[in-house]
C-alpha positions in Angstrom: -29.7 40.2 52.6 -27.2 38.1 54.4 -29.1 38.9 57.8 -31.9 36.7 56.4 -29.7 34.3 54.9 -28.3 33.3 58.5 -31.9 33.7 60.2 -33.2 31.1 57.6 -30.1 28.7 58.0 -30.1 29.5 61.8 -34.1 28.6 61.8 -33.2 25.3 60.3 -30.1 24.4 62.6 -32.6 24.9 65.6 -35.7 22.4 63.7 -33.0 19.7 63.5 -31.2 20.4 66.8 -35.0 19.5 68.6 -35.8 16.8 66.7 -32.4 15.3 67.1 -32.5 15.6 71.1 -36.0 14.5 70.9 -35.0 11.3 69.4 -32.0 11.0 71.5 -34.3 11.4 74.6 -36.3 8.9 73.0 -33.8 6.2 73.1 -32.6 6.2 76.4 -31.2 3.4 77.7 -33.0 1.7 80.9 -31.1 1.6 83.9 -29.4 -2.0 84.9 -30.7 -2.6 88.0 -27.8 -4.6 90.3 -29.3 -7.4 92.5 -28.8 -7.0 96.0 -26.4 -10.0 96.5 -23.5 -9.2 94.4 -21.9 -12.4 94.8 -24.9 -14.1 92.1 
């Protein structure tokens, strides 16, 4: 009983684990690009 218990929770921790590094990979920031002449 308790094996399914943690397989079920464990199942569930892993859904929401990929759908939170999904989104995170979905927001990542663009990379400030630094103009040649620094002094500008």
């Amino acid at each position: 009983m308790a094996e399914g218990y943690l397989e079920s929770h464990y199942a569930e921790y892993e859904r929401r684990k990929a759908a939170w590094l999904k989104k995170k990979k979905k927001q990542a920031r663009p990379l400030i690009e630094k103009p040649e002449d620094e002094a500008l």
